[in-house]
C-alpha positions in Angstrom: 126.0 -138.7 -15.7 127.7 -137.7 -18.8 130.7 -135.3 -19.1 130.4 -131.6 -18.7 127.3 -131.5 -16.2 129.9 -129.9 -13.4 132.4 -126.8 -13.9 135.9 -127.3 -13.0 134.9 -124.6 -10.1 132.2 -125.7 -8.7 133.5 -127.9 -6.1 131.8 -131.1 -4.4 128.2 -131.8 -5.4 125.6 -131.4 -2.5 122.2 -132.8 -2.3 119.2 -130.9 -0.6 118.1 -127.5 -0.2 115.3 -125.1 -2.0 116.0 -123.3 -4.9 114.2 -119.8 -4.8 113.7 -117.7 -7.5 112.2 -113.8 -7.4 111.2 -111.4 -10.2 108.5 -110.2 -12.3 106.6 -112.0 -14.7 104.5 -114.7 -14.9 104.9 -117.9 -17.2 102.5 -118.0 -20.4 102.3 -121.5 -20.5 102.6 -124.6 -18.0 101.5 -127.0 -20.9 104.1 -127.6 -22.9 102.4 -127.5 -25.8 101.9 -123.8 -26.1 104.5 -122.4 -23.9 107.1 -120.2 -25.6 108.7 -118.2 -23.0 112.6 -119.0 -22.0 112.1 -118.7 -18.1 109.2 -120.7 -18.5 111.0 -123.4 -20.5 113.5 -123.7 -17.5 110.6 -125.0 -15.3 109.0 -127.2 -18.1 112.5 -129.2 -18.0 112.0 -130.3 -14.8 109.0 -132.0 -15.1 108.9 -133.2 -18.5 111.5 -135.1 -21.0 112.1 -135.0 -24.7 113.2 -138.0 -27.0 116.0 -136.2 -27.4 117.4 -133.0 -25.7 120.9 -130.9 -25.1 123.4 -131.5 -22.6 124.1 -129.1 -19.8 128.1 -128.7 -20.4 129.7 -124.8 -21.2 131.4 -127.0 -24.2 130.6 -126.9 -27.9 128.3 -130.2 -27.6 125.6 -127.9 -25.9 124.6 -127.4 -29.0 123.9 -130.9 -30.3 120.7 -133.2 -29.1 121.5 -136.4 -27.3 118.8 -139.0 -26.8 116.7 -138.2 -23.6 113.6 -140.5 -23.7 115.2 -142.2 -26.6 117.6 -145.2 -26.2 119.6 -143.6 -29.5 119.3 -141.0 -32.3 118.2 -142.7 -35.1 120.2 -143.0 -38.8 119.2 -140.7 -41.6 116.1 -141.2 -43.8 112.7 -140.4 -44.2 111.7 -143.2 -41.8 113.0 -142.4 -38.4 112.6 -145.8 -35.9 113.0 -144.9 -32.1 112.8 -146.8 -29.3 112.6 -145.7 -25.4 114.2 -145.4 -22.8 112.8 -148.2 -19.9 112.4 -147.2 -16.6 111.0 -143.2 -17.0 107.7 -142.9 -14.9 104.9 -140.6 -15.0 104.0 -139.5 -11.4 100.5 -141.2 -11.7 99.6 -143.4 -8.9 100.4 -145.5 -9.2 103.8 -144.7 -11.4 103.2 -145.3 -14.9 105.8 -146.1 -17.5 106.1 -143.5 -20.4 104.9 -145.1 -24.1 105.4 -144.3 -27.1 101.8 -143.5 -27.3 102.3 -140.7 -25.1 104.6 -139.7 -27.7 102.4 -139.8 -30.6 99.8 -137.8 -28.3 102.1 -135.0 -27.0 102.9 -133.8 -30.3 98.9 -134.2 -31.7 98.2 -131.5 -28.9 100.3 -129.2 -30.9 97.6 -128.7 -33.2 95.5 -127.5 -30.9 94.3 -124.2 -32.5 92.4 -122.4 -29.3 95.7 -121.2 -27.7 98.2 -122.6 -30.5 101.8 -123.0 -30.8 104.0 -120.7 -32.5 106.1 -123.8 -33.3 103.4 -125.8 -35.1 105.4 -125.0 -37.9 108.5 -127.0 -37.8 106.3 -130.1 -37.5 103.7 -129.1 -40.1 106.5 -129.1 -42.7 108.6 -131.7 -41.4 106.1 -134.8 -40.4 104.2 -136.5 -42.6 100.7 -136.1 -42.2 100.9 -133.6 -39.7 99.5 -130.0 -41.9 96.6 -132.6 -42.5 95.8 -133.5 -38.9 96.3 -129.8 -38.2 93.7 -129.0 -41.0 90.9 -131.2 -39.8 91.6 -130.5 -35.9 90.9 -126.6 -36.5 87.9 -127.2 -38.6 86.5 -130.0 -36.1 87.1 -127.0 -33.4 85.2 -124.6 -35.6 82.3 -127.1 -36.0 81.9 -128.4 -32.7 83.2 -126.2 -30.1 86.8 -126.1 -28.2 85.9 -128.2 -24.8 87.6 -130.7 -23.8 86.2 -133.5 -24.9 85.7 -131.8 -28.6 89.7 -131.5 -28.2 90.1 -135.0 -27.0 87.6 -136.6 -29.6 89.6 -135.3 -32.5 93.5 -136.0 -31.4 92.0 -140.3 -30.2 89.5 -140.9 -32.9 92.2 -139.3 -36.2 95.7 -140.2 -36.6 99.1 -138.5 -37.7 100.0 -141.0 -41.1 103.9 -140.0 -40.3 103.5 -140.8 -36.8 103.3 -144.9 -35.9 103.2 -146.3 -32.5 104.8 -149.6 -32.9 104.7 -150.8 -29.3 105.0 -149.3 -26.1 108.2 -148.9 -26.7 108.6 -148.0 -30.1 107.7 -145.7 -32.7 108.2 -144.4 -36.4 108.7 -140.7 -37.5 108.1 -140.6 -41.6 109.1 -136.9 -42.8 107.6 -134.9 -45.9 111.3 -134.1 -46.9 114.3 -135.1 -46.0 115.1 -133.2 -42.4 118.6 -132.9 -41.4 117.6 -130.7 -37.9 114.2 -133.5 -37.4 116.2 -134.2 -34.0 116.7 -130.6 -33.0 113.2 -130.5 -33.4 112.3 -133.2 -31.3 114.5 -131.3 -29.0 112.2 -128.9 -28.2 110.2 -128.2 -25.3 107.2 -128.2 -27.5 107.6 -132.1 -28.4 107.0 -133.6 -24.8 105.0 -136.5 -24.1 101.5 -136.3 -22.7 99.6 -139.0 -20.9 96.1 -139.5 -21.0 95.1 -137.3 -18.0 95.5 -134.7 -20.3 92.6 -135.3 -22.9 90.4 -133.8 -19.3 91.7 -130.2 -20.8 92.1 -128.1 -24.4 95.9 -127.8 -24.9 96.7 -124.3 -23.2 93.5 -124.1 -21.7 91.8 -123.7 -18.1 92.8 -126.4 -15.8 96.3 -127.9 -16.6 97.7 -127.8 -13.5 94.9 -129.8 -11.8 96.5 -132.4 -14.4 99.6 -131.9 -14.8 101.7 -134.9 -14.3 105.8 -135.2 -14.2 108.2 -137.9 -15.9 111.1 -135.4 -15.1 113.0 -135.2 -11.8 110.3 -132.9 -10.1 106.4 -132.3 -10.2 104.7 -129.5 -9.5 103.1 -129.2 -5.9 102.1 -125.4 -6.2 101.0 -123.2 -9.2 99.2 -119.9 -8.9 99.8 -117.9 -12.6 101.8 -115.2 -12.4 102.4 -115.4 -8.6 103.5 -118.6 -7.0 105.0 -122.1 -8.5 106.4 -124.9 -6.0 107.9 -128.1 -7.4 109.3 -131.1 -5.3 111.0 -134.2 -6.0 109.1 -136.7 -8.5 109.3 -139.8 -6.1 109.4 -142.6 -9.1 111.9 -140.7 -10.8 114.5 -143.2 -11.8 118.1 -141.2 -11.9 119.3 -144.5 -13.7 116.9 -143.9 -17.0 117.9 -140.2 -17.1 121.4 -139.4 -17.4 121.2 -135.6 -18.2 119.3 -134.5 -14.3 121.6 -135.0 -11.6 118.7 -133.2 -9.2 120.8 -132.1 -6.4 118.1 -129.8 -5.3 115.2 -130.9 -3.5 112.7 -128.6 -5.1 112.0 -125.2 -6.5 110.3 -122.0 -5.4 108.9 -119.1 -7.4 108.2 -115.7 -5.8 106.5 -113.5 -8.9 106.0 -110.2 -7.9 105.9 -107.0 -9.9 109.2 -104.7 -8.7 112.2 -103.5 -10.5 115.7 -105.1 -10.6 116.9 -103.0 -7.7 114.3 -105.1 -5.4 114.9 -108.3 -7.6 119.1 -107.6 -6.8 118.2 -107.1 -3.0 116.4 -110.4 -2.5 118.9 -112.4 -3.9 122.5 -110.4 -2.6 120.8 -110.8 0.8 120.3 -115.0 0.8 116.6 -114.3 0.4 116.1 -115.5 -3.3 118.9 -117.3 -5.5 118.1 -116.3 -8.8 115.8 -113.7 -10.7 113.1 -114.4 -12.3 111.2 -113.5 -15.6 113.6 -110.5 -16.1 117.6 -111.1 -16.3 119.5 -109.3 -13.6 122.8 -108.9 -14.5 126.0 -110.0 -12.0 129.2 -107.9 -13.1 131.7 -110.6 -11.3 130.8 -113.9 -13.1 132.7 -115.1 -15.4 131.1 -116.1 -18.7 132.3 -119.6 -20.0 133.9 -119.2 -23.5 130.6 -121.4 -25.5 128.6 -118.4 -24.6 130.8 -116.1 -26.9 130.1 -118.1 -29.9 127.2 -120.0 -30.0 125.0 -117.1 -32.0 123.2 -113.5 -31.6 119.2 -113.1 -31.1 116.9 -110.5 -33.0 116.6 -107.9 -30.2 114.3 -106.0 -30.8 113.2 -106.1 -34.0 109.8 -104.0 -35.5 106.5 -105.5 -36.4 103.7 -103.8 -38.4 99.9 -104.7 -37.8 99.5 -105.7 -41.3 95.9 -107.5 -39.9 94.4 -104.2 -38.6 92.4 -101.4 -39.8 95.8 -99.0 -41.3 95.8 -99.9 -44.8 98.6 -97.6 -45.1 100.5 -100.3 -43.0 100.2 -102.7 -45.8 102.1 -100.7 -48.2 105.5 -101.6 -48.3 106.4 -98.0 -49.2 105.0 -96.7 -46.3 107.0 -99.3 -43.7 109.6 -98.5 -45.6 109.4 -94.8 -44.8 109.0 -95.5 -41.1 111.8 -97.4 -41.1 114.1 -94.8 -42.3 113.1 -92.7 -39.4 114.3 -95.1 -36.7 117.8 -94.3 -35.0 119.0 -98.0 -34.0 122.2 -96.1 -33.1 120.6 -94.4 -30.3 119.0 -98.1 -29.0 122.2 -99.0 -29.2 123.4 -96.3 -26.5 120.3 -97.1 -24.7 121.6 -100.5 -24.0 125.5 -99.7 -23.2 124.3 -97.1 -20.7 122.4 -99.9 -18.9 125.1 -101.9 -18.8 123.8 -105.7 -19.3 126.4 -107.5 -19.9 125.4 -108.2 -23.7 127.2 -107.5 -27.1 125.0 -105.2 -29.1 125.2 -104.1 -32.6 122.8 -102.5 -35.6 121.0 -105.4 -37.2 119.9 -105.2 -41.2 118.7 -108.4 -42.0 116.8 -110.9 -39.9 119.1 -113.1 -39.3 121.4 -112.4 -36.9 125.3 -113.6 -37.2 126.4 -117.1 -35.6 122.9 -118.5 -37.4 122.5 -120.2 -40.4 121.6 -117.9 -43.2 123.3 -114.5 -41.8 125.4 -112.9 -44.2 127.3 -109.4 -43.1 124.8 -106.4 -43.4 124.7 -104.5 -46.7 126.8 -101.4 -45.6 124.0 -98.2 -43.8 124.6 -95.8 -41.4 123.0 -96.4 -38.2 121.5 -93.0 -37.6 118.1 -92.4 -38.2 116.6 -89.5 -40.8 113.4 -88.6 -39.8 113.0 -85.4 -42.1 113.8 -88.3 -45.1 111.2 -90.3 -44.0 108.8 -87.6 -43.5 109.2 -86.9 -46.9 108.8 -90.1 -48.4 105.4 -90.3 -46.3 104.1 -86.9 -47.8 105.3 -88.0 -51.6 102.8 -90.8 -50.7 99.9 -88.7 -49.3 100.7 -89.2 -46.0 100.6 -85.8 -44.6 100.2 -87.3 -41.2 100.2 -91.5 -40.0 98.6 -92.6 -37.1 100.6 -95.4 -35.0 99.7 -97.7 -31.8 103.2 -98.3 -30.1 102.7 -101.4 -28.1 105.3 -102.1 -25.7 106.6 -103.5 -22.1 107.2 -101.6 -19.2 110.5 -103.7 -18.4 114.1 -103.2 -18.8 115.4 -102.0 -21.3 112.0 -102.4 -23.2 110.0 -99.2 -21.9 113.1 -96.9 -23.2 113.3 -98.7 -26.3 110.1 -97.7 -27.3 110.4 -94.6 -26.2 113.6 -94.0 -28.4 111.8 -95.6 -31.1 108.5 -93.8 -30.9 110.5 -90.1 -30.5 111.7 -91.0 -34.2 108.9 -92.0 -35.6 106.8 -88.9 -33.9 110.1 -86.4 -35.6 109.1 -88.1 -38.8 105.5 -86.7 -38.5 103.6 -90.1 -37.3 100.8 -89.4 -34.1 102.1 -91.8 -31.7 100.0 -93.2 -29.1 101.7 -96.1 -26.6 100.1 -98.4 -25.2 102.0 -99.9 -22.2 101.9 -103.4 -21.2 103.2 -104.5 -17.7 104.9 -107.4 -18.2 106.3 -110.0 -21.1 103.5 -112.9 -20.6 100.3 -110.3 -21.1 102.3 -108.5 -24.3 103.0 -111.2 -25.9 99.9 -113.1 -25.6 98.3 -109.7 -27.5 100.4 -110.1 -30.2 99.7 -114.1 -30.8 95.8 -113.5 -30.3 94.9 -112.5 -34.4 91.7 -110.9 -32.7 93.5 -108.3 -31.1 95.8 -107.5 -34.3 91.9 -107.2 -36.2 90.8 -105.1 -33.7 93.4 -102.6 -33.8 94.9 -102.9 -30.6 98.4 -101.9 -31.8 100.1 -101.1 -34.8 103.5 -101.5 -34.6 105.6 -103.1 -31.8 109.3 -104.0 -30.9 109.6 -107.7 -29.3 112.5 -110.0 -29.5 113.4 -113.5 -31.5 115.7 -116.1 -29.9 116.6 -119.2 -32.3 114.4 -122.0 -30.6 118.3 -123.8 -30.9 121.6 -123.0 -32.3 123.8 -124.9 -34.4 121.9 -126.6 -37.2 119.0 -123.7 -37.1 119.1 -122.2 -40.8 114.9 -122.4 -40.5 114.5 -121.0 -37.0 115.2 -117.2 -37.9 112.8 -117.4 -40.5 109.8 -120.2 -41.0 108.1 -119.2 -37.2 108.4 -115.3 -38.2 107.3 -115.5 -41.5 105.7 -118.6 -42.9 102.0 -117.7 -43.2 100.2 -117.7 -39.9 98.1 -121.1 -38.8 95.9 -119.2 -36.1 96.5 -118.4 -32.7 100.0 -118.5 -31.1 101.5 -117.9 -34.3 105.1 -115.8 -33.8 104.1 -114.1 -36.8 102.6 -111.2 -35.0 102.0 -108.9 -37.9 100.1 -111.4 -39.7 102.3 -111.4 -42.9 101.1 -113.6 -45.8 103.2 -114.3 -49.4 102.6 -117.2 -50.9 106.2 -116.6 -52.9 107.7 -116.0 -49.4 106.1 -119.5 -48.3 107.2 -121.2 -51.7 111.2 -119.9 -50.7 110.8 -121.2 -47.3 109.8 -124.9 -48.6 112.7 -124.6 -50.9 114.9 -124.1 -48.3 113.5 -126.7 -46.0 113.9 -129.0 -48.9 117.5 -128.4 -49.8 119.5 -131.6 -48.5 122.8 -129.4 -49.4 123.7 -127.1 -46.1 125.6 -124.3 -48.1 123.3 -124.4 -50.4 120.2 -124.3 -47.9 122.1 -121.4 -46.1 121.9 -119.1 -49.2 117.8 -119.9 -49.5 117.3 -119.0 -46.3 119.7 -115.2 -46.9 117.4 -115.3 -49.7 114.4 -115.0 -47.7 115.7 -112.3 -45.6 116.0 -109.9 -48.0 113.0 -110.5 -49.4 111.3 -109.6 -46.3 113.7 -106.7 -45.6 113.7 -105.6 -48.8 109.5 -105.2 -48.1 110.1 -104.0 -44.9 107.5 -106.6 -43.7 109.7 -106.0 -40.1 112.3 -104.0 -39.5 115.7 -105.4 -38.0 117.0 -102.7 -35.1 119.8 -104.6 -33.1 121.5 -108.1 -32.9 122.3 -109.0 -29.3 125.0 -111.7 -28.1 122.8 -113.0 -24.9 125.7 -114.0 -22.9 123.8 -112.4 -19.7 125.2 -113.6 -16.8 122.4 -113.9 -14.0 123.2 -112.6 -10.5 122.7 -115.6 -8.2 123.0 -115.7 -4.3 126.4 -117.0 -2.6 125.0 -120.7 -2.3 124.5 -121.2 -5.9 126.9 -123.6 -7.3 127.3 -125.1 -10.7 124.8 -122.5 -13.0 125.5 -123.3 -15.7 124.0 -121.4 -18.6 121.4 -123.8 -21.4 122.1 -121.7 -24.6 118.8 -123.1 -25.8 116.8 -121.8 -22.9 118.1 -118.1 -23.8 121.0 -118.4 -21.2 119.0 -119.5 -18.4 120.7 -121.6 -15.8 119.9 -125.0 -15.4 118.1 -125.8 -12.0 118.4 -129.3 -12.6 122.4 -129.7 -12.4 123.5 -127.4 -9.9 123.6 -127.4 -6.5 123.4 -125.6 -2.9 126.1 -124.9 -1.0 125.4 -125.6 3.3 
């Protein structure tokens, strides 16, 4: 086990025990090839590995990868060699070793287009071959049909030129550019390993957890969306090829349940749950651990216009521009210290938030909001009147964020209708379906952006938000297209020089703010500290799961 996995505090490691978790919410994803959420990236940990992944430690190196499935990070260049890790099984029966060709397939699924990945991007632009594959996958899909076996035929019978298995347990990476964050994206949840039982289902689709298979310290013995999950030990895990999972815990069990924090607080003060679920609930006596404090902000919340449905007037900079004036984001601010969450929250102008690559301090603007300005600017372009779908969640501190926003832009003479959605897996699978943008189903909204890592990041604030879209799952909701805005976004993932790349990527968020494609409201420090039950010891917070603790390092007290 390296250094770091356990605080100063925690005491003696214990093995055995349940963890229980309770809240609202259900995962989007169980495949990792399309899941997106945080809290469901904490349970996708546990079953699957990465070549490379981050260490649970409340030091600085939280933030860089170390080799996971990988034997080593490889040296610099366009050809990246890596070999594997012996010893890490899948829990087939009977066990079977992890390959490189499970590699090579886990990131093909990403292409998937019938549920899609919002991170499709980072590999598109960064793989050689990969925009290709992509290409002819969604056109083979188009032609044939997405089953399984439409799915499957494509990603086995068409290869990746910049992905090579060598053996079984070797493989080479060749990037379009040179890539100085290629291991942070390797990092990600979304670059797992697949084995063949998964070509029996479309990536995303029906089914998955009749497959699902583990080469992570547990497997999943219980999975009903949105309601129930039960993990247990993976019995051919090998705690001598993984040196990042201690696994004191013996398994893992998710109550989902739609009630507020108050019930969510109950459960787990009482013994009854450990930790919440789906929605943070915030403990007032834990002590954050200093990393926390510096490791970078989140976009939270931030506005998106339907610039796919049937409001031309949304398309017209000018006009977004207007509606922007009207919003107060010193009044979400207030929202936010009244409730108390434990987060550092200021006014956010650019898109970029500060600790992350790119951020440069806001030109200087008052915080308030003008409604009778923007009213005006709206009537000296024939907008008498504007019509507006508010989508939004009906969970904290979401619903009265909407409801602070909406009241301005209703004062600045827009018909507001919201449209409430329960909970964070059904809202945000509207706004990555391009279907429901056509159709009108909303017209602006207010979700959230967290940097998919910190650290090296310059493109994650940017490329997945604004890039132009690939299909479903994208993160760009509004459907925003500029093929300038693309060519700044290749420059920027070609500059070898980081000062240099860091000014590209400012560049690009003014060029978006400045068209008021979205409009930045706040910049939140997500240090939350989670409310866990008196046995939890060792939580220790994974900055690249949005703060979550990490199930796999800590422990039960008796």
């Amino acid at each position: 086990m390296i250094d770091g996995l356990v605080l100063p505090d925690a005491g003696v490691p214990r093995r055995g025990g349940v963890l229980r978790y309770f809240g609202p919410g259900g995962m989007d994803h169980i495949d990792p090839a399309c899941a997106s959420y945080a809290f469901s990236h904490q349970i996708l940990r546990l079953f699957t590995r990465q070549l490379f992944t981050y260490p649970t430690t409340a030091g600085d190196d939280a933030l860089t990868p170390v080799p996971d499935l990988a034997v080593a990070v490889p040296g610099p260049g366009l050809v990246r060699r890596v070999e594997l890790r012996p010893g890490v099984y899948w829990d087939t029966d009977p066990p079977r070793e992890v390959t490189a060709a499970d590699v090579v397939r886990g990131l093909k699924r990403l292409a998937c287009p019938v549920t899609g990945t919002g991170a499709l991007g980072y590999f598109t632009s960064t793989v050689r071959g990969m925009a290709e594959f992509a290409d002819g996958y969604r056109a083979a899909i188009e032609r044939d049909g997405a089953t399984p076996s439409t799915a499957a035929a494509y990603q086995n019978s068409h290869e990746v030129s910049g992905l090579r298995v060598l053996d079984e347990r070797r493989l080479e990476i060749e990037l379009v550019r040179p890539a100085n964050d290629i291991v942070n994206i390797l990092a990600t949840l979304y670059a797992s390993p697949a084995p063949v039982e998964y070509d029996a289902v479309v990536p995303g689709g029906p089914g998955f957890a009749d497959v699902v298979r583990s080469c992570g310290p547990y497997r999943l013995t219980g999975y009903r969306h949105g309601e129930h999950l039960a993990m247990r030990r993976h019995p051919a895990w090998n705690p001598a090829a993984d040196p990042l999972r201690a696994a004191w815990i013996d398994g893992i069990e998710v109550r989902m349940a739609r009630v507020g924090d108050d019930v969510v607080r109950a459960e787990v003060e009482s013994g009854r749950a450990d930790l919440s679920w789906g929605a943070p609930v915030i403990s007032h006596d834990r002590v954050s651990p200093d990393i926390d404090r510096h490791v970078g902000y989140a976009l939270n919340p931030y506005l998106v216009f339907n610039l796919r449905g049937p409001r031309p007037e949304l398309r017209d900079p000018a006009v977004r521009r207007a509606l922007a004036v009207a919003v107060d984001r010193s009044a979400l601010v207030g929202v936010l210290d009244r409730m108390d969450l434990g987060t550092v929250t200021e006014t956010a102008y650019g898109v970029i938030p500060p600790g992350n690559v790119g951020h440069r301090p806001a030109r200087a603007t008052a915080g308030q909001g003008d409604p009778d300005r923007a009213r005006a600017l709206l009537k000296a372009l024939g907008h008498n009147g504007i019509r507006l779908r508010v989508l939004y969640r009906m969970e904290t501190p979401h619903d009265d964020l909407a409801h602070s926003y909406a009241g301005d832009l209703r004062a600045a003479g827009a018909e507001v209708e919201m449209i409430r959605i329960e909970h964070a897996d059904e809202y945000y699978r509207i706004l990555q379906d391009p279907a429901r943008s056509l159709a009108g189903d909303w017209d602006v909204t207010a979700p959230s952006w967290t940097p998919d890592w910190f650290g090296n990041n310059g493109r994650t604030c940017v490329q997945p938000l604004f890039e132009s879209p690939s299909g479903a799952g994208s993160c760009n909701y509004g459907g925003y297209s500029d093929p300038a805005v693309d060519k700044m976004i290749a420059e920027a993932l070609s500059e070898p020089d980081p000062a240099r790349s860091g000014e590209l990527w400012h560049a690009v968020d003014r060029t978006v703010c400045d068209a008021a494609v979205v409009v930045p409201l706040l910049v939140c420090e997500p240090t939350i500290l989670h409310v866990t039950s008196p046995r939890v010891r060792n939580a220790i917070p994974m900055p690249h799961v949005d703060r979550w603790y990490d199930a796999a390092n800590l422990w039960l007290a008796g």
